[in-house]
N, C-alpha and C positions, 0 to 999 in steps of 0.2 A: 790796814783797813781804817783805822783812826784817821789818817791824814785823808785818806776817799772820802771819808765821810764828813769832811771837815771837822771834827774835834780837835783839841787839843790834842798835842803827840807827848810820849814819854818815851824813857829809855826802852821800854818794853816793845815801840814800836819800832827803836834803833834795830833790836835783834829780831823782828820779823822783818822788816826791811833785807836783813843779811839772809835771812832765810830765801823771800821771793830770788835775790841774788844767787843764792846754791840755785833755787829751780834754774833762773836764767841761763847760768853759767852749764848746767846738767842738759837743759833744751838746747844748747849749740846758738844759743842769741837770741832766743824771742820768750815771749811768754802769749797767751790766749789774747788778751787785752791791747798789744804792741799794734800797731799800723789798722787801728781802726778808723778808717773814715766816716764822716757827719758834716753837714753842714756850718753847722754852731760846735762852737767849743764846750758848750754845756752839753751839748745832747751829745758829742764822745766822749765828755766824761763819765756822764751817765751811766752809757753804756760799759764803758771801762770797770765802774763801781760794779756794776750786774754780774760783769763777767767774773771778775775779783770774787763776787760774792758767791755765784753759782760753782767755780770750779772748784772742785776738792783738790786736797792735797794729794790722795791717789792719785786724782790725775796730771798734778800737775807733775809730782816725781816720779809717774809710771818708768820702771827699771832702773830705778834709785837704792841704793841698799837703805830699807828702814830707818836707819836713825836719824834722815830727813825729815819725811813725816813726822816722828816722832818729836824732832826738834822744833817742827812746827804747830 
């Protein structure tokens, strides 16, 4: 979310980065955010940040065994 939001990153963003990657790899290649279309490059990112920001982790590792969420 650091990098979404333009801050600075740190290591801590390394290992949620690996995280969003277990959802990826557990979703069969996409996540909510993937293949948004916009006009402007600002206004999907926008939205990409919304989306990042509204989805839980329930949902994004719905039928994950716990220690995803948990890691995230």
């Amino acid at each position: 979310m650091n990098a979404t939001n333009e801050f600075e990153t740190s290591r801590r963003d390394d290992l949620e980065g690996l995280g969003y990657m277990f959802a990826y790899l557990h979703r069969g290649g996409s996540l909510p955010w993937m293949g948004i279309q916009a006009k402007k490059k600002a206004e999907r990112k926008e939205i990409a940040r919304k989306l990042k920001q509204d989805t839980s982790f329930d949902d994004l590792f719905e039928g994950a065994p716990d220690c995803f969420i948990k890691y995230m």
